[in-house]
C-alpha positions as CSV (number, residue, x, y, z in Angstrom):
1,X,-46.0,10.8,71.2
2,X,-46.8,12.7,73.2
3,X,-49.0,14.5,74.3
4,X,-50.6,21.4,77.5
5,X,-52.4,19.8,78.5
6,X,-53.0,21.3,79.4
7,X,-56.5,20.9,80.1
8,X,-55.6,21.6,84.0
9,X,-53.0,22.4,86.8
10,X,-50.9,20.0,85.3
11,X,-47.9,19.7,87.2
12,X,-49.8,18.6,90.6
13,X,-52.1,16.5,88.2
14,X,-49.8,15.2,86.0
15,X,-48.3,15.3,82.5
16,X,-50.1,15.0,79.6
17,X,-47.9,12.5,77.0
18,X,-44.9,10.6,76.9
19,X,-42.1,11.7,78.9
20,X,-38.8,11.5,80.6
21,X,-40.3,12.5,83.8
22,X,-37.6,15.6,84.7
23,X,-36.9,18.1,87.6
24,X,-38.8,21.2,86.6
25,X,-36.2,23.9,85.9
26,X,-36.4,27.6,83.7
27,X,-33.9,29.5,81.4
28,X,-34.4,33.0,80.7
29,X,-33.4,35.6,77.8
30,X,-34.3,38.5,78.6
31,X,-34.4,42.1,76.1
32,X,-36.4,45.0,75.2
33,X,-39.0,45.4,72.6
34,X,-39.6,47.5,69.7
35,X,-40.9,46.0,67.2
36,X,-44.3,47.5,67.2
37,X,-47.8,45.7,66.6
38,X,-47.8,43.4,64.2
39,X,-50.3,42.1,61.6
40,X,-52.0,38.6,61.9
41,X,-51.6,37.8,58.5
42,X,-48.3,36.8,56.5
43,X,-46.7,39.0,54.3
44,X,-45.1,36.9,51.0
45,X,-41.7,37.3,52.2
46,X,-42.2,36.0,55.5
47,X,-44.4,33.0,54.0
48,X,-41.8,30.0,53.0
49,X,-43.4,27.5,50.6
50,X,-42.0,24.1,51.7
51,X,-41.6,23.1,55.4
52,X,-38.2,21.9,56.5
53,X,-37.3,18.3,57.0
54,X,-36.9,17.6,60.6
55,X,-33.7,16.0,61.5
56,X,-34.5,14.8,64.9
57,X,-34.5,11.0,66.5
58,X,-38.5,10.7,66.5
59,X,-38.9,12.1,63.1
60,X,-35.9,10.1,61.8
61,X,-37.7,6.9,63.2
62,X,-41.3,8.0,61.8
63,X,-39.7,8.5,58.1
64,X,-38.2,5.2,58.3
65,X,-41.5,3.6,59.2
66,X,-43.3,5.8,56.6
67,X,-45.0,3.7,53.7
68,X,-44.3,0.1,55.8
69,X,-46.5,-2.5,55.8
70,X,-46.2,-5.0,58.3
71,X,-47.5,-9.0,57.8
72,X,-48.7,-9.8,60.9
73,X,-50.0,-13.3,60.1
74,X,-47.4,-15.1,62.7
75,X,-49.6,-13.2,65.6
76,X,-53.3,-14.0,64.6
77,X,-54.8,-15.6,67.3
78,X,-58.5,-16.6,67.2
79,X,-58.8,-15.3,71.0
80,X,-61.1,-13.9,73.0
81,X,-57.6,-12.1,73.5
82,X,-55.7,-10.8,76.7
83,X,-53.8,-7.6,76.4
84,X,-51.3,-5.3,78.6
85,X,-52.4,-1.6,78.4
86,X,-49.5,0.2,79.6
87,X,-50.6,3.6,79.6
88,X,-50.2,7.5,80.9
89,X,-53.2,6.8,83.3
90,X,-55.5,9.3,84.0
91,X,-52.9,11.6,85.3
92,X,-55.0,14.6,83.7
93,X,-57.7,15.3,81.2
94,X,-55.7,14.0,78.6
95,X,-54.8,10.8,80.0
96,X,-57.9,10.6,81.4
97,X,-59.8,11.3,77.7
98,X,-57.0,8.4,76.5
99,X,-58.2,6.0,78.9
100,X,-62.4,6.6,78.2
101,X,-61.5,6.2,74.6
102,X,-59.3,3.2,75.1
103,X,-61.5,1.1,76.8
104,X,-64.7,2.2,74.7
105,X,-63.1,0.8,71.7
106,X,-61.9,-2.2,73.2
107,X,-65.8,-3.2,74.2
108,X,-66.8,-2.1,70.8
109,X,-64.2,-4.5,68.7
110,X,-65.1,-7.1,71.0
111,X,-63.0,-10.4,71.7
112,X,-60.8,-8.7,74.1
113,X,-60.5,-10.0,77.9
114,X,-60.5,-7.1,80.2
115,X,-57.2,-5.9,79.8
116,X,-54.1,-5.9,82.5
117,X,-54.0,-2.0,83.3
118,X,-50.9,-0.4,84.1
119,X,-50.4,3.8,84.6
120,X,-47.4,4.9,84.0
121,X,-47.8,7.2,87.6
122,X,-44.4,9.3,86.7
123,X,-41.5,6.3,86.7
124,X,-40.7,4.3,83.9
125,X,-40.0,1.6,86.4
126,X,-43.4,0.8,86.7
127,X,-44.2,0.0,82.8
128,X,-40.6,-1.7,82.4
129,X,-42.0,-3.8,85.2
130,X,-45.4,-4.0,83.2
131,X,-44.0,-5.0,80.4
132,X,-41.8,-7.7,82.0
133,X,-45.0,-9.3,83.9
134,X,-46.8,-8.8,80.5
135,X,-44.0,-11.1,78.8
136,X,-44.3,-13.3,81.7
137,X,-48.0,-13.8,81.8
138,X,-47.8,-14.7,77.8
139,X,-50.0,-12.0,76.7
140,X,-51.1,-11.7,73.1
141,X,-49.8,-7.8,72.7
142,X,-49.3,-4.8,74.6
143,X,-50.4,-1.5,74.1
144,X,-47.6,1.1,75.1
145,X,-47.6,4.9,75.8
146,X,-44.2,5.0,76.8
147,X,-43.4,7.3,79.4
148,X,-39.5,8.0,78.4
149,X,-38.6,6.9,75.0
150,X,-35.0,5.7,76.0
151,X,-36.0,3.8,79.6
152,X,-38.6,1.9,77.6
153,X,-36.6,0.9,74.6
154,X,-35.0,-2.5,76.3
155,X,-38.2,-3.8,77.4
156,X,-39.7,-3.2,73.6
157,X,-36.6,-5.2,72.6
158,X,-37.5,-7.7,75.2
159,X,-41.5,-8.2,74.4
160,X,-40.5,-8.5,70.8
161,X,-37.7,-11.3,71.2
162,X,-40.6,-13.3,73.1
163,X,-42.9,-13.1,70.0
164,X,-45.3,-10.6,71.5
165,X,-46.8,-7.5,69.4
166,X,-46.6,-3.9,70.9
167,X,-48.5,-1.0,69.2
168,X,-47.0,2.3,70.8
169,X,-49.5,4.7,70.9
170,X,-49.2,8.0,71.0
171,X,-45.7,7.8,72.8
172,X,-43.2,5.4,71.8
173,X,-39.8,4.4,72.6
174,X,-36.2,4.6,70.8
175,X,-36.5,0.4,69.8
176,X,-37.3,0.2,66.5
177,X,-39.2,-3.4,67.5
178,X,-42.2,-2.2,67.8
179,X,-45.1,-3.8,65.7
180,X,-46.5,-0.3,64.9
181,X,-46.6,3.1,65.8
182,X,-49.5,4.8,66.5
183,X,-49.0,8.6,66.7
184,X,-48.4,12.2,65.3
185,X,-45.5,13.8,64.5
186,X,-44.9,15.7,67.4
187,X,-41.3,17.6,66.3
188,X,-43.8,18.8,63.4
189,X,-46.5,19.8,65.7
190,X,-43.8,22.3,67.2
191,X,-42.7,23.4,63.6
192,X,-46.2,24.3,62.3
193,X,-47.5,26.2,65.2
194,X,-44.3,28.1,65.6
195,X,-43.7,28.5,61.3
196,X,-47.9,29.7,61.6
197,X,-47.0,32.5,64.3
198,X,-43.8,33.6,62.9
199,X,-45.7,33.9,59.4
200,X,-48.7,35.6,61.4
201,X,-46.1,38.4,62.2
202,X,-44.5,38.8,59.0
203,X,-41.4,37.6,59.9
204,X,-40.6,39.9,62.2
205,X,-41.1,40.5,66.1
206,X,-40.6,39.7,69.5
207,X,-41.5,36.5,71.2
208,X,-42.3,34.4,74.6
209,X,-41.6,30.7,74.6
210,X,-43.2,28.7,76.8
211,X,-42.3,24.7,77.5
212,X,-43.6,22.3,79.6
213,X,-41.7,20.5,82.0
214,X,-37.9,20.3,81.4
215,X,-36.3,16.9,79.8
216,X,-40.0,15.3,79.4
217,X,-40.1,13.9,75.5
218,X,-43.3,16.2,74.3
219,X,-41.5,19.3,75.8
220,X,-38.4,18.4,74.3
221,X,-39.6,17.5,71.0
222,X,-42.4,20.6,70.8
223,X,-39.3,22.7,71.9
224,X,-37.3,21.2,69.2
225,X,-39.5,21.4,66.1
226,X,-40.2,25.0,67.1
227,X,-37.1,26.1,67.0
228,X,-36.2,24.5,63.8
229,X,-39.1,26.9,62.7
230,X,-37.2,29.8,63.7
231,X,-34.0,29.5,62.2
232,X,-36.0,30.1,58.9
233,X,-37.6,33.6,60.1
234,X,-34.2,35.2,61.5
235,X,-36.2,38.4,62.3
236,X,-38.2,36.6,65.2
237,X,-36.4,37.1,68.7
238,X,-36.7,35.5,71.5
239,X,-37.0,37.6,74.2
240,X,-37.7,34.7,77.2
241,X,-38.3,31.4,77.3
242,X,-39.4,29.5,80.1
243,X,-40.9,26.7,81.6
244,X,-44.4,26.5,82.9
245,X,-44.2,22.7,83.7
246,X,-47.8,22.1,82.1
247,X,-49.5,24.1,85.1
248,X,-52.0,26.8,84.6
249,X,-50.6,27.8,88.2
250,X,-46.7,28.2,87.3
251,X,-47.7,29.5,83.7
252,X,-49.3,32.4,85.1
253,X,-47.1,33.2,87.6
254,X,-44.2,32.4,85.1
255,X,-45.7,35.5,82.8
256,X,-46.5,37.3,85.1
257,X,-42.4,38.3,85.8
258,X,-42.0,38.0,82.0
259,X,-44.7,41.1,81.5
260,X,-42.8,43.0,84.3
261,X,-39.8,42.4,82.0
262,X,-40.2,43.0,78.1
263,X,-42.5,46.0,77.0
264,X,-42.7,44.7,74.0
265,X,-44.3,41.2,73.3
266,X,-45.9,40.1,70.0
267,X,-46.6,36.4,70.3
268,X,-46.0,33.8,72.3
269,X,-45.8,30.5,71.7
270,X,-47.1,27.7,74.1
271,X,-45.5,24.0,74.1
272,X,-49.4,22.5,75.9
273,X,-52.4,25.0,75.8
274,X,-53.4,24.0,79.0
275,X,-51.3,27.1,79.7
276,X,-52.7,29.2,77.6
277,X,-55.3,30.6,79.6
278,X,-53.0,31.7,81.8
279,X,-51.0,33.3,79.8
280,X,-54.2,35.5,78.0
281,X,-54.9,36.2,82.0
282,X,-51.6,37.8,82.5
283,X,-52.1,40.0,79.6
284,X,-55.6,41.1,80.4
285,X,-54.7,41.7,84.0
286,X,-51.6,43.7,83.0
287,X,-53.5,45.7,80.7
288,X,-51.7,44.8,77.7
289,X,-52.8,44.4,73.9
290,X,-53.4,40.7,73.5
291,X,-50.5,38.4,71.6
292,X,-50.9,36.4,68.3
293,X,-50.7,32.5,70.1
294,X,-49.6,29.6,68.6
295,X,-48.7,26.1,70.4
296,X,-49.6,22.7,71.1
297,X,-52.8,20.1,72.3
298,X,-55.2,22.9,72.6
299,X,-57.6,22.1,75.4
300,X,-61.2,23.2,75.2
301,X,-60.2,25.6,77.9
302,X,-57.9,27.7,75.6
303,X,-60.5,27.8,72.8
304,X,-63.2,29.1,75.2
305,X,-60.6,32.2,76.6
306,X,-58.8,32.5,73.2
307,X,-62.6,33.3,71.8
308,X,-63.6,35.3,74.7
309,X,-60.6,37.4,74.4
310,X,-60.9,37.9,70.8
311,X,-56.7,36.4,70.3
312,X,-55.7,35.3,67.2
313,X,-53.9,31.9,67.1
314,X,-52.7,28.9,65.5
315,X,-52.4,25.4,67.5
316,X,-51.7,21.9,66.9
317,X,-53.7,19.3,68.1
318,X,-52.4,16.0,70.3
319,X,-56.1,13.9,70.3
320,X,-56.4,11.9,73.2
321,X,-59.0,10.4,71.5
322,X,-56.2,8.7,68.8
323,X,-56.4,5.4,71.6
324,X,-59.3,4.2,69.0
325,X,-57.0,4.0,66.4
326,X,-54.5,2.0,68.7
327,X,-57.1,-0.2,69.9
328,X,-57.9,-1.3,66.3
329,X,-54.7,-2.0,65.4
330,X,-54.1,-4.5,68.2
331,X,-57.0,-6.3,67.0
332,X,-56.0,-6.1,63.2
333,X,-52.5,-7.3,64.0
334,X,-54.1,-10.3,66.4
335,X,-56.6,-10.7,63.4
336,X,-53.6,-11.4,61.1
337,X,-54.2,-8.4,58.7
338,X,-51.5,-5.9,57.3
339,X,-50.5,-3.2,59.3
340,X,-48.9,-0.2,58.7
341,X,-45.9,0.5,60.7
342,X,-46.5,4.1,61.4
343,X,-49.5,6.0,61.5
344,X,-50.2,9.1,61.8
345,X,-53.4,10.0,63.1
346,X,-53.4,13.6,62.2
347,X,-56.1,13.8,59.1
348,X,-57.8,10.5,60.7
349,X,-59.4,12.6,63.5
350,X,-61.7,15.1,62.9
351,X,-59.7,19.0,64.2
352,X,-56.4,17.0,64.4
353,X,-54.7,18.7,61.7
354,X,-53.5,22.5,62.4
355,X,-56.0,25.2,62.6
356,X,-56.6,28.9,63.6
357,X,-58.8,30.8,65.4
358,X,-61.0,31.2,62.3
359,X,-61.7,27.3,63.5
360,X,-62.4,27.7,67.2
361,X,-66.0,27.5,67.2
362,X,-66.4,24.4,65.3
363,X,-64.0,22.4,67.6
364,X,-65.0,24.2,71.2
365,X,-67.6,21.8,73.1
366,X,-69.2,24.4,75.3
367,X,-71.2,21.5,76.6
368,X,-68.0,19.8,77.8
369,X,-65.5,22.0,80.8
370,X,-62.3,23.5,80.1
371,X,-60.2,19.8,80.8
372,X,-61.9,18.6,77.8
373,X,-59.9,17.6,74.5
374,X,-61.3,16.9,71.6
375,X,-62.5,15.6,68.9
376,X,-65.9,14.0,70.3
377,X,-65.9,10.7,69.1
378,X,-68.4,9.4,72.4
379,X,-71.5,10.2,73.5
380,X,-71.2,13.8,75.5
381,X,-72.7,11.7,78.3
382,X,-69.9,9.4,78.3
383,X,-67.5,12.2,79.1
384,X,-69.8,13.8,81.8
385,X,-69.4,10.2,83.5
386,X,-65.5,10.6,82.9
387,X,-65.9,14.1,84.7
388,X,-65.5,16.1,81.9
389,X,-69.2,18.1,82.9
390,X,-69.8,22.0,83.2
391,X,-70.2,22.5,87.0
């Protein structure tokens, strides 16, 4: 899945994970404050010591793959070996960090033809129809980033009825006929960052939630997990919750009303940090105290304001650069060894698991601009070449 991308003016640019592409629409809750300012570390009540099982489709699917191997001895092939990459596309920095890792990794394994290339360029149409001529041109796997988890699910069940492997990556569909999954748990990554602010506040405060674009599968599945975080800290309110379709533009315009609204904010959380900076810009223009943060993908533009502004936060992390470990799967599964069915890349990475701002230095590249998303697993000039340079 996925994956505020966050790393730009998204909604012009594009969206950073796997999506049901949706008109862009907002909901709003509006009340008054008084809560008062709240400290940045948990008290022991508001601290609850084991997480809550997430009930949703995508983490239902990931628990059933969870701990299953896969034999994959009926698709070694002894190549060099053609493959369908059916991708985001370098929509944004994201997609655009996705596609530099991809196709690093596939000259680095080797034996791989230049792959058929297909971006996903908002319609699902276009990678059903990729997967379709993929089927038809006999490839020997396809690498998927599914754009809508239901629209894609039929052509999964089609490319694996004609004996061909598909590694989702990052974004997958509602078929459970996929070879293997290659992702994080995104309804999580919307459970810890919002668990991590609630706790940051002690349980108790007023809040801004702020989502992506409407119906896409990373805003509805960050939206999801975060509130399931909620329900456990009854003292958190919601005070407005909007949508800032992944644009720095919207985001900042989109808080800018909220501030003119509620007198009392404590935290906000942020379903694809490519919007944070905009939302620590709206504070500092309207003179207020800054919010504790938490949210999703942080891009190196949010660690670079987040530091600069002294906020404290807590973010989960959607590595574009996880393409390296979908890459090698292909070529384990066309190699004939055991794969796992799902894997989760969060631990894998270096900074893919949660962390705070007690963390932002070691993960910010101040080499690399604000569209950057790490970890680093190139050569910094590599990125320069993708356009990820300091101007």
């Amino acid at each position: 899945m996925s994956p505020k991308i966050r790393r730009l003016t998204m909604v012009a640019a594009g969206v950073m994970l796997a999506a049901t592409v949706a008109a862009c629409s907002s909901s709003k809750s509006t009340g008054t404050g008084g809560s008062g300012a709240a400290s940045t570390q948990p008290s022991s009540s508001a601290s609850h010591a084991t997480p809550a099982q997430l009930t949703d489709s995508l983490s239902q699917q990931q628990a059933r793959a969870t701990g299953v191997t896969v034999d994959t001895t009926k698709f070694k092939k002894a190549g060099p070996w053609t493959i369908a990459t059916i991708v985001q596309g370098p929509t944004n920095g994201w997609g655009t960090l996705f596609d530099v890792t991809m196709k690093a990794e596939l000259t680095k394994v080797g034996n791989f033809k230049a792959p058929i290339y297909t971006a996903w360029n908002f319609k699902s149409e276009n990678q059903i129809n990729a997967i379709d001529n993929a089927i038809a041109q006999k490839v020997d796997a396809i690498l998927l980033t599914s754009l809508s988890r239901k629209d894609l699910a039929p052509a999964v069940d089609r490319a694996s009825k004609a004996g061909i492997p598909v590694v989702t990556c990052m974004a997958g569909t509602d078929s459970d006929n996929y070879t293997a999954d290659v992702s994080s748990d995104i309804p999580r990554q919307g459970y810890d960052s919002m668990r991590a602010l609630a706790q940051a506040l002690n349980g108790k405060g007023n809040i801004v939630m702020l989502n992506g674009i409407s119906g896409v599968d990373a805003e509805v599945f960050w939206n999801s997990g975060a509130k399931a975080a909620l329900k456990e800290f009854p003292d958190i309110k919601v005070v407005s919750e909007q949508f800032g379709d992944w644009s720095a533009q919207k985001a900042g315009q989109v808080m800018d009303t909220v501030l003119t609204q509620q007198s009392q904010i404590d935290g906000v959380w942020v379903g694809g940090l490519e919007m944070g900076p905009a939302v620590i810009d709206s504070f500092k223009q309207d003179g207020r105290s800054m919010p504790v943060m938490a949210g999703t993908d942080p891009t190196n533009g949010f660690l670079r304001t987040a530091q600069a502004s002294n906020v404290k936060f807590q973010v989960a992390p959607f590595p574009p650069a996880a393409a390296k470990y979908c890459v090698d799967t292909v070529a384990d599964i066309l190699s004939g060894k055991a794969v796992k069915k799902f894997t989760n890349v969060v631990g894998l990475l270096p900074g893919s698991e949660p962390y705070g701002n007690d963390q932002a230095s070691q993960w910010f590249v101040p080499q690399l601009n604000d569209d950057f998303i790490g970890p680093e697993l190139l050569t910094q000039q590599e990125y320069v070449s993708a356009g990820f340079g300091k101007k």
